[in-house]
NUDREN-735096 format. One record per residue (C-alpha): x, y, z. Coordinates in nm, 4 decimals. Each point is the difference from the previous one (the first is absolute). Last residue first. Example, Ala and Ser with C-alpha at 12.3 -4.5 7.8 and 13.67 -1.06 7.14 Angstrom:
% NUDREN-735096
{site {1.3670; -0.1060; 0.7140}},
{site {-0.1370; -0.3440; 0.0660}},
//
This chain:
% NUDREN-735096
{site {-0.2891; -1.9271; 1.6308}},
{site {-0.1248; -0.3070; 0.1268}},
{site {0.0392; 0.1511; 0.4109}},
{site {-0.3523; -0.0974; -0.0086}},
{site {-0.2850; 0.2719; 0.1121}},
{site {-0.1387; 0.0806; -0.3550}},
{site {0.0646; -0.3940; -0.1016}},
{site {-0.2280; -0.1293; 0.2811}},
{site {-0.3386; 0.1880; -0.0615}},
{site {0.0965; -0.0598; -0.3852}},
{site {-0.0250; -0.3700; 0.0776}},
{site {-0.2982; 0.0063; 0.1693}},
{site {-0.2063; 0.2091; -0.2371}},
{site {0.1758; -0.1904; -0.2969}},
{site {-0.2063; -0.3598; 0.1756}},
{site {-0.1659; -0.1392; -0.2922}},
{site {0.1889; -0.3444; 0.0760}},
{site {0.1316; 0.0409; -0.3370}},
{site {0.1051; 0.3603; 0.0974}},
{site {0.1795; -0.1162; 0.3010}},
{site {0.1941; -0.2793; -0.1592}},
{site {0.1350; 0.2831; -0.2908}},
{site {0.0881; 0.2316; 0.2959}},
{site {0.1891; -0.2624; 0.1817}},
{site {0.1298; -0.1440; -0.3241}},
{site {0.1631; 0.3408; -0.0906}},
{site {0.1646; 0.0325; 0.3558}},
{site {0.1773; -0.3270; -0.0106}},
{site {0.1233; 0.1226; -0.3969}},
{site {0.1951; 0.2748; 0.2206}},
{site {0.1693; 0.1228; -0.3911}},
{site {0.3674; 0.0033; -0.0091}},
{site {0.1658; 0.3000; 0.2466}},
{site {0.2448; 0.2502; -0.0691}},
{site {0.1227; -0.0599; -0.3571}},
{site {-0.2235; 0.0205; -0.1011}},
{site {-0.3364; 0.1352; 0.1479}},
{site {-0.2328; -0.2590; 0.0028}},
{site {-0.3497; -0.0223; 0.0780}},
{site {-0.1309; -0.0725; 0.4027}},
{site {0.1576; 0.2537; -0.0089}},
{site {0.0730; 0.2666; -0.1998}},
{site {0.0314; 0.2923; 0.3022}},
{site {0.2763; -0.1977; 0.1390}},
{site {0.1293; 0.3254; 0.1703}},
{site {-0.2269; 0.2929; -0.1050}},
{site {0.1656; 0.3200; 0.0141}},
{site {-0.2428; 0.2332; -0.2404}},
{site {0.0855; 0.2546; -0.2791}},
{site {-0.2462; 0.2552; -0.1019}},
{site {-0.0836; 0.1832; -0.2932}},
{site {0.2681; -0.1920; -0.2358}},
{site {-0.0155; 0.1329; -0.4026}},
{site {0.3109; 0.2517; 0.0500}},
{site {0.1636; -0.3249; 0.2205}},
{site {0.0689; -0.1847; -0.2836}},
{site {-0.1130; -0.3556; -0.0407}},
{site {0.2517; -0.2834; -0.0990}},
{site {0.3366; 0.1816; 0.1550}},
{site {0.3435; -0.1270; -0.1015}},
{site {0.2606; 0.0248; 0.2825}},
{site {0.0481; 0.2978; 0.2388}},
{site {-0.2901; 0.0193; 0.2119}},
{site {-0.0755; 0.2630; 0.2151}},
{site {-0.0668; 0.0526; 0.3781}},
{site {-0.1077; -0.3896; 0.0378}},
{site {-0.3461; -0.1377; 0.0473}},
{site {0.0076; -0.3839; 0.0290}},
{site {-0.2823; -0.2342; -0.0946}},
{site {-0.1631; 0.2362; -0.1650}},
{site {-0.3531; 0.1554; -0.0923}},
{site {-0.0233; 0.2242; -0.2956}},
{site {-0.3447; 0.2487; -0.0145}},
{site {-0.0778; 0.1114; -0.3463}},
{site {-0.2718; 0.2563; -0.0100}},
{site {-0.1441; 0.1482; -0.3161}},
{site {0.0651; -0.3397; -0.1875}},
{site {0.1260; -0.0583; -0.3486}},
{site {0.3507; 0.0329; 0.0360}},
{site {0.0794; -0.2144; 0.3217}},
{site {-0.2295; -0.2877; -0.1743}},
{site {0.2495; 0.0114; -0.3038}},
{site {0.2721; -0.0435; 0.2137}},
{site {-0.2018; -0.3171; 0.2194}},
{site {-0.0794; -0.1701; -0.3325}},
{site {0.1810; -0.3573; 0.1171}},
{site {0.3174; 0.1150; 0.1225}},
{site {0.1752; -0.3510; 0.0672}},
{site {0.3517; 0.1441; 0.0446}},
{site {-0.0108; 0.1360; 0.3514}},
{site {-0.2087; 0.2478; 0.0891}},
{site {0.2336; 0.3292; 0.0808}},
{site {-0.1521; 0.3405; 0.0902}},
{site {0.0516; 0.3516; 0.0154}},
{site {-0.2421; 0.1872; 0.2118}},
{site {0.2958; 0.2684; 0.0720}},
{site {0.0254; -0.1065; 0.3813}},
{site {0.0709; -0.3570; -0.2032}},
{site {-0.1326; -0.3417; -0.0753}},
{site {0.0783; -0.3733; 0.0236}},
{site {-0.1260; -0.3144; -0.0835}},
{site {-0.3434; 0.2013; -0.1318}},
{site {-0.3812; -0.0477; 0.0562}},
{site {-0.1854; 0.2186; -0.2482}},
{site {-0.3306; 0.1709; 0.0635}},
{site {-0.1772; 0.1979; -0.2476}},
{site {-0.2845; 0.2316; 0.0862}},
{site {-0.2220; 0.1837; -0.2358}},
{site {0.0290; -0.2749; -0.2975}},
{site {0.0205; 0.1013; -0.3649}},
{site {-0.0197; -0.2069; -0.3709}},
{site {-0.0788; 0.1474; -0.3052}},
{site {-0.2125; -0.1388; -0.2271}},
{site {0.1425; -0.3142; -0.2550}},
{site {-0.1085; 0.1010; -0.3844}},
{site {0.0226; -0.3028; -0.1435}},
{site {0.0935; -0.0141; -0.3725}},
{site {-0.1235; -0.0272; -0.3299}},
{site {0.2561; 0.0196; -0.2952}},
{site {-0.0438; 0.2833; -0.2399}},
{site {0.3537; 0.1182; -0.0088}},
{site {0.0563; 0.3344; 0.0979}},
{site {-0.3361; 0.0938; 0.1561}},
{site {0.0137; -0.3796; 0.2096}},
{site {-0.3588; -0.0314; 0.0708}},
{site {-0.1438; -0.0413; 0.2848}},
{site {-0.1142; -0.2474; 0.2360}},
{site {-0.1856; 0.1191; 0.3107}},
{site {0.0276; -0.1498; 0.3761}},
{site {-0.3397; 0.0757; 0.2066}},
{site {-0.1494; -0.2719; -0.1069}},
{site {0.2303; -0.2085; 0.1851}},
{site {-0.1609; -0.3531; -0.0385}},
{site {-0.0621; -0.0091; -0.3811}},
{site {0.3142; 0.1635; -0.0370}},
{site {0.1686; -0.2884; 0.1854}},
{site {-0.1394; -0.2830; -0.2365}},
{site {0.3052; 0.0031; -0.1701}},
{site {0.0516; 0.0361; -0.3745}},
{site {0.2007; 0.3490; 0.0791}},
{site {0.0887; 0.0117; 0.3880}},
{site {0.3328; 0.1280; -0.0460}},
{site {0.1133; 0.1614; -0.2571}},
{site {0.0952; 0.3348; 0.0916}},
{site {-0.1320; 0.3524; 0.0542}},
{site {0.0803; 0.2394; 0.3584}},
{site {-0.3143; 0.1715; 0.1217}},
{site {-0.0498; 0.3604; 0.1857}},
{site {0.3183; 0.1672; -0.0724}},
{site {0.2563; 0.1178; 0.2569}},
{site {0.2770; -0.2710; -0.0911}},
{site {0.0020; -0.1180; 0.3477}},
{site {-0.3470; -0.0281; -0.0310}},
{site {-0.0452; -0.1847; -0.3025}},
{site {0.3312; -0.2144; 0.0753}},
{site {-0.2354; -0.1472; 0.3447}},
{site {-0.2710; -0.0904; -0.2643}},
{site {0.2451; -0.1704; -0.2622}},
{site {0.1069; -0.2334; 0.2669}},
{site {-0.2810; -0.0483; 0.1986}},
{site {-0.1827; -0.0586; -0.2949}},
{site {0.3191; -0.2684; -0.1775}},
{site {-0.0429; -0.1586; 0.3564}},
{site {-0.3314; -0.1273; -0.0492}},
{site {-0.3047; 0.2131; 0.1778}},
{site {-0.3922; -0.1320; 0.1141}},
{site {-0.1356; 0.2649; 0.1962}},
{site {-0.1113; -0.1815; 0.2916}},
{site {-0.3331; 0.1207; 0.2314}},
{site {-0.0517; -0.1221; 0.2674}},
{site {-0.2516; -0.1559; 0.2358}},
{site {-0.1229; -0.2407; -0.2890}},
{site {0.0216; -0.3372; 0.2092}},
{site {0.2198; -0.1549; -0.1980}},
{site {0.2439; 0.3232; 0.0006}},
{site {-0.0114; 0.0369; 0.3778}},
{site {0.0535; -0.3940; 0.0442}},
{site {0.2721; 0.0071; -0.2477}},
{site {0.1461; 0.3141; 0.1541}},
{site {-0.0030; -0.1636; 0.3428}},
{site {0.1526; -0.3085; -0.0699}},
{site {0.3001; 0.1429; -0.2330}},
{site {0.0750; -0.2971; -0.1790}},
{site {0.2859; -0.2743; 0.0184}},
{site {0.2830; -0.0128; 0.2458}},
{site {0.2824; 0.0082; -0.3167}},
{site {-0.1283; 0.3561; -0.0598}},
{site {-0.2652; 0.1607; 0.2242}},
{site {-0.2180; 0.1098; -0.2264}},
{site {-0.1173; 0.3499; -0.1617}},
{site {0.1383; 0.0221; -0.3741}},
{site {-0.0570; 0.2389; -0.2818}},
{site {-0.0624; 0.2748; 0.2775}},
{site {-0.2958; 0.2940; -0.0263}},
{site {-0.2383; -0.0931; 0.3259}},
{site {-0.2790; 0.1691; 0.1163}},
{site {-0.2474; 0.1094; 0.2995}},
{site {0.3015; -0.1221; 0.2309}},
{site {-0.0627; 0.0804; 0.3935}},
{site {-0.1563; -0.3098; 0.1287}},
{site {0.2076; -0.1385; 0.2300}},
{site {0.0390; -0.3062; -0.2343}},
{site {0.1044; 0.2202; -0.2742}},
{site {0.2844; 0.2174; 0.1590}},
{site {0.0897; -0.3678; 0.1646}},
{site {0.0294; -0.1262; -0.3627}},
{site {0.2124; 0.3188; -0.1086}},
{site {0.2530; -0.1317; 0.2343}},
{site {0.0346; -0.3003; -0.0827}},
{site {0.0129; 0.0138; -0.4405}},
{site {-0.0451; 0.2232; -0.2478}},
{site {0.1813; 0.0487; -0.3003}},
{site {0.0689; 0.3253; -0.2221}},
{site {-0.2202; 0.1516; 0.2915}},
{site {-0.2641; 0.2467; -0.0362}},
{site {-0.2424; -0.0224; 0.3033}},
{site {-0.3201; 0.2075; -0.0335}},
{site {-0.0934; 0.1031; 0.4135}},
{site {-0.3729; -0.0004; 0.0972}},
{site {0.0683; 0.0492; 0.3510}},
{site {0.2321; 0.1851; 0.1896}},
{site {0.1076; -0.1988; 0.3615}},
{site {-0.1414; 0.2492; 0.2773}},
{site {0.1602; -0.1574; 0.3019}},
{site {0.3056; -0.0583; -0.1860}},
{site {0.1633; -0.3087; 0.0695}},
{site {-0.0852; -0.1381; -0.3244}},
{site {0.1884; 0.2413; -0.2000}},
{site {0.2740; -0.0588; 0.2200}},
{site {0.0099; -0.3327; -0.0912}},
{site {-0.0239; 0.0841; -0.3441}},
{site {0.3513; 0.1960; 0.0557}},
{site {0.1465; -0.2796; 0.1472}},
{site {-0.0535; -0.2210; -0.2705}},
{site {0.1676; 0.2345; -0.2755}},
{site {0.0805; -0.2965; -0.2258}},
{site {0.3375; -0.1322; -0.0752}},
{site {-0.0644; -0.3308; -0.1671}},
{site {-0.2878; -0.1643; 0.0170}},
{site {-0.1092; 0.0807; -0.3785}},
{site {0.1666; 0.3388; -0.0699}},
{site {0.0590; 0.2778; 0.2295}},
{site {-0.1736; 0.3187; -0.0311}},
{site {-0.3417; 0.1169; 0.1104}},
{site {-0.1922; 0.2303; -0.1554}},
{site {-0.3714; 0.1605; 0.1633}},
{site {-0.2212; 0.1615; -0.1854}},
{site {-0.1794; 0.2105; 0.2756}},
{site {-0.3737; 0.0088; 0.0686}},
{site {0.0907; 0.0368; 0.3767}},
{site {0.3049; 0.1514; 0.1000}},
{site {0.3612; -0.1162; -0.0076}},
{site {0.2335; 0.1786; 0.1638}},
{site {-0.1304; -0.0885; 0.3151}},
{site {0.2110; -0.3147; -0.0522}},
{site {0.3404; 0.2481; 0.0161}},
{site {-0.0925; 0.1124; 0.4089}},
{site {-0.0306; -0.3648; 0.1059}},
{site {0.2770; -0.1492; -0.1930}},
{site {0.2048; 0.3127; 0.1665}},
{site {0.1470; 0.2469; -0.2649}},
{site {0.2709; 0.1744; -0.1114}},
{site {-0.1097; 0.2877; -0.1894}},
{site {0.1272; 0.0365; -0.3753}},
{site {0.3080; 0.2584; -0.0305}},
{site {-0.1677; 0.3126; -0.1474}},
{site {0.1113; 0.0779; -0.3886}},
//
């Protein structure tokens, strides 16, 4: 197997191509690839019409969304935690400018297994008596050919281009995350590209890795590249910084904030 290419920010984010689904790791504000979306935003041709799958979605998928580049969202949570909702999702998703695909954690779940078993749905529970079905008719129920019972058939869940924001990873593309995971292993399976970017990049880890390097396309230095989320135990979450972009978007003013973000030294 080729060693994955180590990367600048700017030379990993055109990576990602328009009409991509997009998947990025981390889990509430914890640990999210920041610095990457800030170099998708830098990019004088930004892709458009992105799909974002995310297991939760939170700052940095926001921007992606204010700037206009998410056709779609697949996440069982987009908010900002303990600071309250996502402004400019809520305002995209009021107004009708995108489209949600409404998932629970059980269809993330059983859809990412799908795929990393090979086979186009995964069957459970989940869902049955819900309203859910009603909303996703593109989810089937089946029925169980050994025991009769009716199930969901969950489809199988992909993403072109994953990106992963690691404590530390390796010339190998191993990488270490700490022990709040969230789905970021099962992300590094499903996706054709999986691009890991670290706080520290060392020759090669010795201790337990979280992703393995055979799944890692790229690897990126990016110093801080959570924040203004966390990345324990490095840094604790730049709450200062969430309010200023949650103060800007109630005074309707994401243009100017962005405008300032993409030439602070934030990240």
């Amino acid at each position: 197997m080729p060693l994955p290419e180590l990367l600048s920010l700017s030379d990993a984010a055109q990576l990602v191509k328009s009409g991509d689904t997009l998947g990025l790791g981390g889990l509430m504000m914890y640990r999210r690839p920041v610095a990457f979306v800030k170099a998708l935003l830098q990019r004088p041709n930004r892709p458009t019409d992105l799909t974002l799958l995310c297991f939760t979605a939170g700052f940095e998928s926001d921007l992606l969304v204010g700037a206009g580049m998410v056709k779609r969202v697949r996440s069982c949570y987009f908010g900002l935690e303990a600071f309250g909702l996502a402004p400019m999702f809520t305002e995209a998703a009021n107004a009708g400018q995108i489209s949600i695909c409404e998932e629970t954690e059980a269809s993330l779940a059983l859809g990412f297994r799908a795929t990393m078993g090979g086979v186009g749905f995964m069957p459970g529970f989940a869902w049955l008596g819900t309203d859910l079905l009603r909303l996703r008719p593109d989810v089937k129920t089946i029925q169980d050919p050994y025991t009769g019972e009716t199930l969901v058939a969950f489809p199988a869940l992909h993403c072109d281009v994953a990106v992963i924001h690691a404590v530390k990873a390796d010339r190998y593309g191993n990488a270490i995350l700490n022990n709040n995971l969230g789905v970021d292993l099962e992300l590094s399976m499903i996706a054709g590209t999986v691009i890991v970017t670290a706080e520290e990049v060392v020759e090669k880890i010795t201790e337990e890795v979280h992703i393995p390097g055979v799944r890692v396309t790229a690897v990126v230095h990016a110093p801080g590249g959570a924040a203004p989320t966390s990345c324990y135990p490095l840094y604790p979450i730049r709450g200062f910084e969430v309010l200023r972009y949650i103060d800007a978007c109630n005074r309707h003013d994401f243009v100017g904030y962005l405008d300032s973000f993409l030439v602070s030294g934030v990240i």
